[in-house]
C-alpha positions, 0 to 999 in steps of 0.5 A: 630773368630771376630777378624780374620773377623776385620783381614781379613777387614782389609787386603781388605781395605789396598788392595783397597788402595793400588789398588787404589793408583797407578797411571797408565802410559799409552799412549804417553807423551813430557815434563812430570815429575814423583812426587813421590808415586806409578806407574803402567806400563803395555805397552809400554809408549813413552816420546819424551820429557824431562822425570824427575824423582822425589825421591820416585817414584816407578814405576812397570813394569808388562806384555809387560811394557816398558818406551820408551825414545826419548829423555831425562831423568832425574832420581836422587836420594841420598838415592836410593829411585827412583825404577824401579821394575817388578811386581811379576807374569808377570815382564815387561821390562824396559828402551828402548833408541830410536832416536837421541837426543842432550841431555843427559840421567841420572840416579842416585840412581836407584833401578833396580829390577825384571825386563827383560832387565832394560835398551836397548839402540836400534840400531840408538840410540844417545845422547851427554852423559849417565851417569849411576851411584850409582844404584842397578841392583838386581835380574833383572830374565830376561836371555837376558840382563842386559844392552844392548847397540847397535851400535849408530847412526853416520853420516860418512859425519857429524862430530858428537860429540862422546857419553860420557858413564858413567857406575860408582859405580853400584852394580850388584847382583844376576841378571840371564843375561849379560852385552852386548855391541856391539862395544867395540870399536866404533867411537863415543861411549866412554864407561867408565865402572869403580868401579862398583861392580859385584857379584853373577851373573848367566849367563844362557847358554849352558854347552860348554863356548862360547862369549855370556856366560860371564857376559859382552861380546861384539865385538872388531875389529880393524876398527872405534874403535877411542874409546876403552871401558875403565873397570878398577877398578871393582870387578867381585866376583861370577859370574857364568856361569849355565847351563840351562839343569841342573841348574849346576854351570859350570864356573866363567865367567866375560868377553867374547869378539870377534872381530878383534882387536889383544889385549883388555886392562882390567888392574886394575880390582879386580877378587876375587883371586890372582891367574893369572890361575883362572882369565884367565879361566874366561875371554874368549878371544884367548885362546878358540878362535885364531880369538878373541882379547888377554885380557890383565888383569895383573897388577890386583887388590889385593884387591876392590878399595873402591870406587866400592860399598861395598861389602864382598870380602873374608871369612877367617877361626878362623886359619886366612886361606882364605875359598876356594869358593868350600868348602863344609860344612857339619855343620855351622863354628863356627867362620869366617871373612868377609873382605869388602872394606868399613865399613860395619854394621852387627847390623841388620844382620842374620846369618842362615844355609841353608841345604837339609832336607835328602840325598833324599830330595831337600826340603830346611830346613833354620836354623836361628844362634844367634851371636856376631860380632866384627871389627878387623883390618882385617875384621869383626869377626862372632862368633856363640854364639850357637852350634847346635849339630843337624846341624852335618852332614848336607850338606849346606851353611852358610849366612850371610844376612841384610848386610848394609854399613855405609850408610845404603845401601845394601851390597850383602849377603855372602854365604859359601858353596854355590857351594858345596851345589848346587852341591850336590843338584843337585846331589840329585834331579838326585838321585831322578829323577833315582829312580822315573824312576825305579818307573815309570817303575815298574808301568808300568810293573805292570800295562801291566801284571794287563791288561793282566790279565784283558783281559784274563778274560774280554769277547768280544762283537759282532760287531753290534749294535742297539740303540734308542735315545731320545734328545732334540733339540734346534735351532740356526738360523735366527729366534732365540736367541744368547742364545741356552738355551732361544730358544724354546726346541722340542723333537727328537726320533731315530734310531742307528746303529752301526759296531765295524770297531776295537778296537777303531771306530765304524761306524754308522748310526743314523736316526731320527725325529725331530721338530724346532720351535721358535719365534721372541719373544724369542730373546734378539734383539729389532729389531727381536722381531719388527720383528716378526717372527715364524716357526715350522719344521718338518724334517728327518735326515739320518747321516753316520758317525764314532765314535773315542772311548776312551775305547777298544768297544769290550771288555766287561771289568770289570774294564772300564765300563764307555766309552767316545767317540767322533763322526763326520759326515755327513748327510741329512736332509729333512725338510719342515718350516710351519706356521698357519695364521687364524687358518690354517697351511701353508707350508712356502716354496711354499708360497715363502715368500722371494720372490722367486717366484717374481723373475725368477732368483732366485730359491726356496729354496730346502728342502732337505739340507746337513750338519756336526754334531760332537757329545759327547758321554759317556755311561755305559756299561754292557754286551751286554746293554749300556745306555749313555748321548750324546750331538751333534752339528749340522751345516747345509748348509741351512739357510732356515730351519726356512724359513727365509734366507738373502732376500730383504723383497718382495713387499707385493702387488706382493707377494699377487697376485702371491699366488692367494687364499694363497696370503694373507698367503704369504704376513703376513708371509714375515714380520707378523709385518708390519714393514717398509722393504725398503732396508732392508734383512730378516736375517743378512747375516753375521749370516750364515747357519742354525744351531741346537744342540741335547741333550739326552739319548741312549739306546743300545744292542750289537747283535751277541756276539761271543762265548768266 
């Protein structure tokens, strides 16, 4: 035991370290350098400046996170240890490109993770050059963008120089969106998008194939496009279009473009096949819509060049055969390999196979799988060292993770089966979905016959209803705490009458007696208790209203004893505020304390006001008696239940001599204290109407039951 609490101290102590280690970016900054360590970022921060970038800077995006550049930035790494990186619960944005600018933008060695959309380029945005090389874009969830690049800021009557961009060498895996690109023609934007390595991405989308369903899609027409995006020599393996309804992997689906150009230039980029027919089904253009640029994609790659980030490119069977990415597995290979463009090194790898639980069960079972590896002049050979005869006849797919190149950088994972394998899975939550229905709606069944058979035997109530309550009452008004629970508590006795208008309201009508009383001195507030004031509040209320209930009212049920309703109303309330000054008792409304006798237009208050209650009640019923708790909101349209309202303090002298033998009364009850009253009101205006809370029991008897 004393070893887990040295454990658990531990842990808190490499927390707050943690916690306190990071720096938070906040506010707005010119010329600024980030040193390496750890950065938090939860708003939007703007640069202006010139923004450099250290190696070994970690910066986390969390909530509406978002760095906005105006004007230059500087990121590079050898060693992709610069990381941009969503928190885990609530992952921010990314990048944001705003203004013109002659200056340039650079990232380089850039780990993009877990966030929105890592980089935005705005519409009006302009730089010299951006040069985006060598970083990893991995696991960004966000479904809007990967990259978005707008149209940028061009002046027709300005000769400006076009924007150089370079978008080389990235790796892009397993992000949940697409590359979007406004002007794939443009007249200052000459974007170059080469040796980039795409793989394993999913687009999110509808089930029917369109533009905006493709990992990178934009417009082309004929018009201002000096400049035609060049992509060449990049190798597009697995990505997918995925349903959003289902989950289901619908398509390959690599570019969409729309526009009025008559052609699209993508030669000499590698598509993970040989075949013409697979590689134009994943490029949407004439074919599904006449009004789009033709793609143009033949010559095409055999093979990844090797300047595109390394990657595994293809898996051939112990035969030599190459594995169709469709195949599905239904127990581990015991022998395949995996062909890449570079070297890559499996020493740190792990070869496991992932499989359903059982044929009604998406619960996912990872097997781990002992191996050897050797190069040969096609790949490197994996031979499983371990036959697991228990994995027969299991439905999965087979991984291959930890991959690393000779440069100790990420390689994507491989897996074998995986289409198959999420097909089936899908396959078998909607076996499951249909069988929990069937359920669903047996129990429904089931449930409407048992309530059928409970009204048979359950008898009815009369319609009527008397009860007796007894509460609590606490006032809320000028004279009292913010706190209900530190004002003084009186107590309320009353009458209730009811009539059961359906299965589920009941009119009523509640009469009762009650008492409000507090001090100055119970409030919280400085100023009151200089104040102070104090009352005492007799009042009669009348309140119609109707009660919502929860349970059938007219039913003596054997099984739903307990009955919750809620109940709104009006009401009016007589009431009439005293107060004792040298051991006598004085009603406070005609003495005029706020001076409503010193002035011929203002009124004295009346004593009779209206109001709102909404009321909380829950009871046990049994036959024709009932016992409940109840609680009850009451909002007047007074706010001198306690005598005090939103009045200029009177003249003390006036008010004495307009009370002849009371005068004396009258002028310590406007302001008891003395205290100096020039310019100032009695009660705060903005504190509103008067208000009081009940809170307390009901006893009550149904009359007249009907013969059952």
């Amino acid at each position: 035991m004393k070893h887990i609490y040295l454990f658990i101290l531990g842990l808190f102590f490499v927390f707050c370290n943690f916690i306190y280690s990071q720096d938070t970016l906040q506010g707005s900054y010119t010329d600024y350098k980030i040193e390496a360590g750890s950065y938090l970022l939860n708003e939007s921060v703007r640069f202006d400046g010139s923004l450099t970038i250290l190696p070994g800077a970690k910066i986390i995006f969390a909530d509406k996170g978002a760095m906005i550049i105006g004007g230059s930035i500087t990121a590079v790494s050898e060693s992709l240890d610069i990381e941009f990186i969503g928190a885990d619960q609530n992952p921010g944005n990314g990048l944001v490109i705003v203004n013109q600018k002659d200056e340039e933008i650079k990232l380089q060695g850039v780990v993009f993770k877990n966030l929105n959309t890592p980089l935005f380029f705005e519409n009006g945005w302009y730089r010299q050059k951006v040069m985006i090389t060598n970083n990893h874009f991995i696991e960004n969830y966000g479904k809007t963008s990967i990259i978005q690049i707008l149209t940028p800021y061009n002046n027709f009557f300005e000769k400006n120089s076009s924007i150089e961009f370079a978008l080389n060498e990235n790796l892009f895996v397993e992000n949940n969106s697409s590359v979007f690109i406004q002007d794939l023609g443009s007249l200052n934007l000459k974007i170059d998008i080469k040796n980039n390595t795409f793989i394993n991405n999913k687009i999110y989308g509808l089930d029917s194939y369109m533009i905006s369903s493709n990992l990178i899609y934009g417009r082309l027409d004929k018009i201002n496009s000096t400049n035609i995006t060049n992509i060449k020599g990049n190798s597009f393996i697995g990505n997918y279009l995925v349903s959003n309804l289902t989950g289901a992997i619908l398509r390959t689906a690599n570019l969409g473009v729309y526009g009025t150009q008559e052609t699209f230039d993508i030669k000499g980029n590698f598509f993970g096949t040989g075949d013409p027919n697979q590689i134009a089904n994943s490029i949407y253009d004439k074919k599904y819509n006449y009004n789009s640029p033709l793609v143009e994609f033949d010559p095409f790659l055999k093979a990844p060049s090797p300047k595109t980030p390394t990657h595994i490119y293809s898996v051939l069977n112990a035969q030599g055969n190459e594995i169709n990415t469709n195949i599905t597995l239904n127990q581990p290979l015991d022998e395949f390999t995996a062909l890449a463009n570079a070297t890559i090194d499996l020493s740190k790898a792990t070869l496991s196979y992932i499989y359903l639980k059982d044929t009604l069960s998406t619960d996912i079972i990872t097997e781990p799988i002992s191996f050897d590896y050797t190069k040969t002049l096609q790949g490197s050979r994996i031979t499983a060292t371990q036959k697991k005869e228990i994995l027969k006849g299991k439905i999965g797919y087979l991984q291959l993770d930890n991959i690393a190149d000779t440069k100790s950088n990420l390689v994507p994972k491989l897996k074998i089966g995986y289409l198959a394998f999420g097909n089936k899975k899908i396959e078998t939550q909607a076996k499951i979905d249909k069988i929990q229905e069937e359920l669903r709606l047996l129990e429904r069944q089931q449930d409407s016959i048992k309530k059928n058979e409970t009204k048979l035997i359950e008898k009815k109530l009369g319609k009527m209803e008397v009860g007796l309550r007894s509460s609590g009452v606490i006032f809320r008004g000028s004279i009292s705490n913010n706190n209900f629970l530190e004002n003084d508590m009186n107590i309320s006795f009353g009458l209730d009458f009811g009539y059961t208008l359906n299965s589920y309201l009941t009119l009523r009508l509640n009469i009762s007696s009650f008492t409000l009383s507090n001090s100055d001195l119970n409030s919280g507030d400085a100023l009151k208790i200089k104040r102070g004031m104090n009352f005492l509040t007799t009042a009669l209320s009348v309140s119609p209203g109707v009660d919502f209930d929860f349970i059938d009212n007219r039913l003596n049920s054997k099984t739903n004893k307990i009955r919750p309703s809620l109940g709104i109303g009006f009401e009016a309330i007589s009431f009439n505020p005293t107060g004792v000054f040298d051991g006598k008792e004085y009603d406070l409304s005609s003495l005029g304390t706020g001076g409503q006798k010193l002035n011929n237009e203002i009124e004295p208050y009346s004593t009779l006001t209206f109001g709102l209650y909404l009321a909380m009640k829950v009871k046990y019923q049994w036959g024709k008696y009932s016992i409940g708790v109840f609680a009850s909101y009451h909002s007047t349209f007074t706010e001198y239940l306690d005598d005090v309202g939103s009045d200029p303090y009177p003249d003390a002298q006036a008010l004495y001599n307009s009370n002849g033998n009371e005068g004396a009364a009258a002028a310590y009850f406007s302001n008891p204290t003395s205290i100096n009253t020039d310019g100032k009101l009695r009660s705060d205006p903005s504190s509103g109407n008067d208000s009081f809370l009940k809170f307390g029991i009901i006893i009550s008897r149904k009359l007249f039951n009907p013969k059952n």
